[in-house]
TORKOL-4160 file (C-alpha; in steps of 0.2 Angstrom, whole numbers, padded with zeros to 4 digits, m for minus):
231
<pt num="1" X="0005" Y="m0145" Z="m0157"/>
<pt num="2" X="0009" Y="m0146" Z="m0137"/>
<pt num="3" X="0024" Y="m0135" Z="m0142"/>
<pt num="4" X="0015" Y="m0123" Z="m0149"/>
<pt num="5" X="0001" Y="m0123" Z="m0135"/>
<pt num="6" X="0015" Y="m0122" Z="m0121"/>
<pt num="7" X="0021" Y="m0108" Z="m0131"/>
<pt num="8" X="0005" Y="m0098" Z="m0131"/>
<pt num="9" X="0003" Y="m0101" Z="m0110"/>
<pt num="10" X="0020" Y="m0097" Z="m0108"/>
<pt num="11" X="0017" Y="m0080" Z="m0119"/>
<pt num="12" X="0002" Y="m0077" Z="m0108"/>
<pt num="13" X="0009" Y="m0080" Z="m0094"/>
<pt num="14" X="0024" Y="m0068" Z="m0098"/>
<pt num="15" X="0012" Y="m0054" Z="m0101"/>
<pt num="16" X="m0001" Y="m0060" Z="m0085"/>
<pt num="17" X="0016" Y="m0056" Z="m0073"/>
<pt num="18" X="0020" Y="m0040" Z="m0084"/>
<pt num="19" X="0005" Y="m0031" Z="m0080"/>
<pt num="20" X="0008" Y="m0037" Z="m0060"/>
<pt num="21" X="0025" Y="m0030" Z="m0062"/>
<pt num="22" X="0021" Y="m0013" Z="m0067"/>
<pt num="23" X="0018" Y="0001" Z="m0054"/>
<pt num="24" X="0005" Y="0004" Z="m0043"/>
<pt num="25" X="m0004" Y="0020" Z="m0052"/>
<pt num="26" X="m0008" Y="0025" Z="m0033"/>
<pt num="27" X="0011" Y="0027" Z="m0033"/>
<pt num="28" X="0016" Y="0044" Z="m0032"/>
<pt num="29" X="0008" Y="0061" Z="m0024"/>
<pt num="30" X="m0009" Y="0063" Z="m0020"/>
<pt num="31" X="m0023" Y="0075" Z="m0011"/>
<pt num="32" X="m0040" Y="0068" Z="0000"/>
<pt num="33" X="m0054" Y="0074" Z="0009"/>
<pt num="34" X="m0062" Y="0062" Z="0019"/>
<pt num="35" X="m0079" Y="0062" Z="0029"/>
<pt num="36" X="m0083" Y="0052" Z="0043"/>
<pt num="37" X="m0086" Y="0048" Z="0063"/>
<pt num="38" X="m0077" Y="0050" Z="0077"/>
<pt num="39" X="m0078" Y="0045" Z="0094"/>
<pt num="40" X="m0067" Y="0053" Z="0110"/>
<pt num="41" X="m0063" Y="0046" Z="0127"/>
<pt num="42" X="m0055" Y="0055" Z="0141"/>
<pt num="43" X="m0049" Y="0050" Z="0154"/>
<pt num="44" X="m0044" Y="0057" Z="0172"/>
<pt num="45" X="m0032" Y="0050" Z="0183"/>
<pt num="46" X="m0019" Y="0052" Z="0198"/>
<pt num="47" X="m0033" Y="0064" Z="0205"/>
<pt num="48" X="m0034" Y="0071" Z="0224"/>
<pt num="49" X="m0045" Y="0089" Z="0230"/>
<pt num="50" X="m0032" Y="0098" Z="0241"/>
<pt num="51" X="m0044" Y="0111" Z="0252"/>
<pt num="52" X="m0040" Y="0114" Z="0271"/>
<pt num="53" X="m0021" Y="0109" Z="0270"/>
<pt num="54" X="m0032" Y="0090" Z="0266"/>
<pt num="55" X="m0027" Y="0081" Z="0252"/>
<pt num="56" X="m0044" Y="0071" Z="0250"/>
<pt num="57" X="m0051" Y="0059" Z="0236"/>
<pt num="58" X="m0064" Y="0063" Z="0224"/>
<pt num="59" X="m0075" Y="0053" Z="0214"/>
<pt num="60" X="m0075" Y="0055" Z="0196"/>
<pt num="61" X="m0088" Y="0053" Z="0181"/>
<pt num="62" X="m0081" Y="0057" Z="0161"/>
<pt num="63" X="m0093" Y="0055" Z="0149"/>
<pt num="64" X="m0087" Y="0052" Z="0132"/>
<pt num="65" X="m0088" Y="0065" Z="0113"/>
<pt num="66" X="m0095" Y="0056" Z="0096"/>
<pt num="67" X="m0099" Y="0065" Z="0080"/>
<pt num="68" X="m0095" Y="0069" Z="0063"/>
<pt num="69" X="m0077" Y="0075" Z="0056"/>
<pt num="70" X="m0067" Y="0079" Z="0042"/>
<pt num="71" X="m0049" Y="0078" Z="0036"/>
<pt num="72" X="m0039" Y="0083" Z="0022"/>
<pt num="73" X="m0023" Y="0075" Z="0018"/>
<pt num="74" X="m0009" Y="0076" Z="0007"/>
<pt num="75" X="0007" Y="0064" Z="0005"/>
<pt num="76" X="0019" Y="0053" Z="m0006"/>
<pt num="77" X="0018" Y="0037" Z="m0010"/>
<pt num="78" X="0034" Y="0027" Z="m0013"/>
<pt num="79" X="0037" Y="0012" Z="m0024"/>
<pt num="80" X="0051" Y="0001" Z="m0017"/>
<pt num="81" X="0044" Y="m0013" Z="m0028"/>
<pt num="82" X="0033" Y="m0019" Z="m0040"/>
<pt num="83" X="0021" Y="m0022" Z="m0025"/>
<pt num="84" X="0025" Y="m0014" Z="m0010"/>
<pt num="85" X="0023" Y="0006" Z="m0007"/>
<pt num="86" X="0028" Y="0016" Z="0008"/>
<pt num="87" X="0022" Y="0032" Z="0009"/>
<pt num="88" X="0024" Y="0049" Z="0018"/>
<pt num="89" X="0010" Y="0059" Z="0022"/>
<pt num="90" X="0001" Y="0072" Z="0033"/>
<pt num="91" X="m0016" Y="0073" Z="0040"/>
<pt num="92" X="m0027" Y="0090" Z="0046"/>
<pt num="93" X="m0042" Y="0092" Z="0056"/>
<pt num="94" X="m0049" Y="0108" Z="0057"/>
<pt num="95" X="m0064" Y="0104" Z="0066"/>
<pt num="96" X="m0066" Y="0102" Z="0086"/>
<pt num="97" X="m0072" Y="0086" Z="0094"/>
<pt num="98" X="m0088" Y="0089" Z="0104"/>
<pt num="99" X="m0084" Y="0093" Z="0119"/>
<pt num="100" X="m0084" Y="0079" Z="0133"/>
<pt num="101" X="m0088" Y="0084" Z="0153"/>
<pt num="102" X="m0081" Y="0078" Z="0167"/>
<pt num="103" X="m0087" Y="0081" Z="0184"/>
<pt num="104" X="m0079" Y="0078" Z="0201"/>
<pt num="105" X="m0087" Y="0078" Z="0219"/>
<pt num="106" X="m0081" Y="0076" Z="0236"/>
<pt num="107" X="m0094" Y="0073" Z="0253"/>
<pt num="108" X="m0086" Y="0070" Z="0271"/>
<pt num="109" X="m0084" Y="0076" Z="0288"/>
<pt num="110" X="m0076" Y="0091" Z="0283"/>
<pt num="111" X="m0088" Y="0096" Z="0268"/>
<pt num="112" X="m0094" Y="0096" Z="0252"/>
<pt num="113" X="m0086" Y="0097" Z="0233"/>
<pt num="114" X="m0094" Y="0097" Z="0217"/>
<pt num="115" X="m0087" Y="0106" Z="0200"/>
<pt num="116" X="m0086" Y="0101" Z="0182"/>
<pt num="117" X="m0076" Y="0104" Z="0166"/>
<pt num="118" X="m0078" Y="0102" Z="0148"/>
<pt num="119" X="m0065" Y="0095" Z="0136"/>
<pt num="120" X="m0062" Y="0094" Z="0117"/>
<pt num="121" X="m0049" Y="0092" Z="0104"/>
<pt num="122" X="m0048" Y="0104" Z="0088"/>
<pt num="123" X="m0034" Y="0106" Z="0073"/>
<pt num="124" X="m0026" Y="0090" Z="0075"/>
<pt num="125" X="m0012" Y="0087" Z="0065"/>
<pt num="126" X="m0005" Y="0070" Z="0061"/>
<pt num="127" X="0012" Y="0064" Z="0053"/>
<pt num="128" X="0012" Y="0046" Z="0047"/>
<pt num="129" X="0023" Y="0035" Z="0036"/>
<pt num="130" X="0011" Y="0021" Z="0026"/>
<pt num="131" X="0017" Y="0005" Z="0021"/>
<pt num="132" X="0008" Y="m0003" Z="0008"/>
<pt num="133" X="0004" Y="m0017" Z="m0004"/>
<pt num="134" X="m0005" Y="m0017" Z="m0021"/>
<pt num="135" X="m0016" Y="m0029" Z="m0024"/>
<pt num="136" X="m0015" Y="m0026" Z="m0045"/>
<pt num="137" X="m0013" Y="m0009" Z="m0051"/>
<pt num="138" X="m0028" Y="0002" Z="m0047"/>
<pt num="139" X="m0030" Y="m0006" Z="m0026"/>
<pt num="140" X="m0021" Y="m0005" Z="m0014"/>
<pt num="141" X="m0021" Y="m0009" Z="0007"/>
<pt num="142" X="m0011" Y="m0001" Z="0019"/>
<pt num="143" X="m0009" Y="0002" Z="0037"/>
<pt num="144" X="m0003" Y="0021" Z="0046"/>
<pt num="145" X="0008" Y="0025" Z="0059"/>
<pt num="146" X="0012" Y="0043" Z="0066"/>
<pt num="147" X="0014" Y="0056" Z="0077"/>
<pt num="148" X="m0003" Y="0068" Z="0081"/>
<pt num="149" X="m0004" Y="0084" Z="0088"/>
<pt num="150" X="m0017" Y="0094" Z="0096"/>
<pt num="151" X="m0025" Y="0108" Z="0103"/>
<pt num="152" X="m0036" Y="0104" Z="0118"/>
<pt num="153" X="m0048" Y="0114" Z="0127"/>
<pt num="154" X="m0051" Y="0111" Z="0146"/>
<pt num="155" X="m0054" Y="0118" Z="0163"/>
<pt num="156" X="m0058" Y="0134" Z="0152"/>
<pt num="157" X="m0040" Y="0135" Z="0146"/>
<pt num="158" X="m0030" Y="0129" Z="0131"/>
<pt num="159" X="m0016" Y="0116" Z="0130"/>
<pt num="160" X="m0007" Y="0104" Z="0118"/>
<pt num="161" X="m0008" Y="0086" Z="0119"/>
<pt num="162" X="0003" Y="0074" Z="0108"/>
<pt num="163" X="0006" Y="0056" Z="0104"/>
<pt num="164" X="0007" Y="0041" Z="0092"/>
<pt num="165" X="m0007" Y="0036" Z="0079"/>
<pt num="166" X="m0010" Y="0020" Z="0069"/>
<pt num="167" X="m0025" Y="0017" Z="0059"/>
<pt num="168" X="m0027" Y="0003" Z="0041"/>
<pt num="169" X="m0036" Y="0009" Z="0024"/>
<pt num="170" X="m0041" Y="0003" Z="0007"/>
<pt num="171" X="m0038" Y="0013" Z="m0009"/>
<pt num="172" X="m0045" Y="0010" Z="m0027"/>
<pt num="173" X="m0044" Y="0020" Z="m0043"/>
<pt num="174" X="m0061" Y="0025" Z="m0049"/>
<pt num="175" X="m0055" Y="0034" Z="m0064"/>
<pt num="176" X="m0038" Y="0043" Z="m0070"/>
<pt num="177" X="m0030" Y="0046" Z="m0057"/>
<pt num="178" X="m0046" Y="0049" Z="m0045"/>
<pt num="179" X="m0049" Y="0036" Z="m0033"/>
<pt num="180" X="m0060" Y="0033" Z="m0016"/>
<pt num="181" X="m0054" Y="0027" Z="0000"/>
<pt num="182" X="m0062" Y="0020" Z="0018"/>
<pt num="183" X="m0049" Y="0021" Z="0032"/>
<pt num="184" X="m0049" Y="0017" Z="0053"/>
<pt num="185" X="m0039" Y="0029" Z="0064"/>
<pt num="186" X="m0035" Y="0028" Z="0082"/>
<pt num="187" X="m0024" Y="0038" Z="0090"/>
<pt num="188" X="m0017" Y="0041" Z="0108"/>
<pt num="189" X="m0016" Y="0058" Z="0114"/>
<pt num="190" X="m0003" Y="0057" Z="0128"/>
<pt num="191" X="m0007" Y="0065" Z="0147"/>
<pt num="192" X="m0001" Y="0080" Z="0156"/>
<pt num="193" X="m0006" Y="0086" Z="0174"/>
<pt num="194" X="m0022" Y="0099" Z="0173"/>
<pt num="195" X="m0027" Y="0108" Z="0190"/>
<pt num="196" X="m0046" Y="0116" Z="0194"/>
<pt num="197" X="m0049" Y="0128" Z="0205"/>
<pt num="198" X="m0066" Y="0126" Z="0215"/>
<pt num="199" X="m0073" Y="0128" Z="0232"/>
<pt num="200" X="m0078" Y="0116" Z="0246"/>
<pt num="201" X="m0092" Y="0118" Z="0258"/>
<pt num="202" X="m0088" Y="0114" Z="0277"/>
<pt num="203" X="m0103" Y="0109" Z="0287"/>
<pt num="204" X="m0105" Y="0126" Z="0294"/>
<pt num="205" X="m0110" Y="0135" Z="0277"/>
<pt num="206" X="m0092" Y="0142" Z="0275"/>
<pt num="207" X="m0085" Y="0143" Z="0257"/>
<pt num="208" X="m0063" Y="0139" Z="0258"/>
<pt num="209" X="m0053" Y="0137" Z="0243"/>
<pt num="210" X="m0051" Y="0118" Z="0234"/>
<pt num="211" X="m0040" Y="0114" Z="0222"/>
<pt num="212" X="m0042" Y="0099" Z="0211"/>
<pt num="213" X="m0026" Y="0089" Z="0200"/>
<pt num="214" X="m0030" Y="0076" Z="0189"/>
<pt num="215" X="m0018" Y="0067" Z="0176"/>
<pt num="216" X="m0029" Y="0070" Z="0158"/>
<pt num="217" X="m0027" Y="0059" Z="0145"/>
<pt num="218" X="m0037" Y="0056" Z="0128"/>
<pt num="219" X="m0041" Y="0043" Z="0115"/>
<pt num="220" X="m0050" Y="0045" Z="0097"/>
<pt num="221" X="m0056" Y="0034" Z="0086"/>
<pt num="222" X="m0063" Y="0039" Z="0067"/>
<pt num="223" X="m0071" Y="0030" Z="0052"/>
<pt num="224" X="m0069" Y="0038" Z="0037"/>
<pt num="225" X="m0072" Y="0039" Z="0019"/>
<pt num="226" X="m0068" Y="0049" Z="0004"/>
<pt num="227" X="m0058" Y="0055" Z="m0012"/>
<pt num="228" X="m0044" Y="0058" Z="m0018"/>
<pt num="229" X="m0032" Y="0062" Z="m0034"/>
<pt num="230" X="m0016" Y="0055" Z="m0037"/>
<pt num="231" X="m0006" Y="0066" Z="m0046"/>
């Protein structure tokens, strides 16, 4: 009789590991569209008002974008074992931040600065690679790291600004094939140099040409969630 009942748990136990052993049905390729929040910072650095043959300092205020977003994304999800995924894949934004202002000003003895400009990220394309581990069949966590790049909007012109992504998610099958998914992004947008033309005011009323560098950089976070289909 304990022969027999070892028997049985080591038949169940053979079938319990099985079914641990098979492939991750979110192996494979697949589609999403995701819906969420998203929060931008900018950031303004390196910065001097050249007006006069004077290279002065400014003071600087940025205020930061939030709002709603949406990406769609499309990749490929390896199975290197019975467990462990890595996958290939591609994010698209289509939607612009909001836009974020800065504003710089300048007061001393030889006058007075003030200007402002707005900035904000749209079409944002992201390349990631996605290692990841099933937790059974039908769930899976896995963390995101890539290369994003942008369109940006400032100083009335537009630019491209690039740089690495990471972000972690949480995938489960709802129902053949179709599943939902909540994920955390942040990405780093780089810098580059960005020059504003303006005018300072000198005590005597006169208007003389001011130039105003600044280093521009940008972060972005998003929350989202959504669908998908693994094909």
């Amino acid at each position: 009789m304990k022969t027999a009942v070892n028997f049985y748990f080591l038949i169940v136990s053979f079938f319990v590991a099985s079914s641990y052993a098979q492939t991750s049905n979110l192996a494979g390729p697949y589609g999403q569209i995701g819906v969420g929040y998203q929060n931008t910072s900018p950031s303004f650095s390196n910065t001097s008002l050249v007006a006069l043959g004077q290279s002065l300092n400014p003071n600087i205020s940025v205020s930061n974008s939030s709002g709603t977003t949406g990406v769609i994304s499309a990749g490929y999800n390896f199975s290197l074992a019975p467990s462990l995924l890595i996958g290939l894949g591609l994010d698209f934004s289509p939607f612009s931040t909001q836009s974020a202002t800065a504003s710089a000003s300048y007061s001393g003895p030889i006058g007075s600065y003030q200007n402002s400009a707005s900035v904000y990220i749209k079409n944002t394309l992201n390349l990631f690679i996605s290692p990841g581990i099933a937790l059974d069949q039908n769930k899976l966590i896995y963390a995101k790291v890539g290369y994003t790049g942008a369109s940006a909007n400032g100083v009335n012109t537009d630019f491209y600004m690039g740089g690495t992504s990471f972000g972690f998610g949480y995938k489960q099958i709802i129902s053949s094939g179709v599943y939902g998914f909540a994920e955390y992004n942040y990405v780093n947008y780089g810098s580059l140099s960005r020059s504003l033309s303006g005018n300072l005011v000198t005590p005597t009323k006169l208007s003389v040409p001011a130039t105003l560098t600044s280093t521009v950089s940008a972060t972005s976070t998003n929350l989202l969630i959504g669908l998908g289909y693994r094909f």
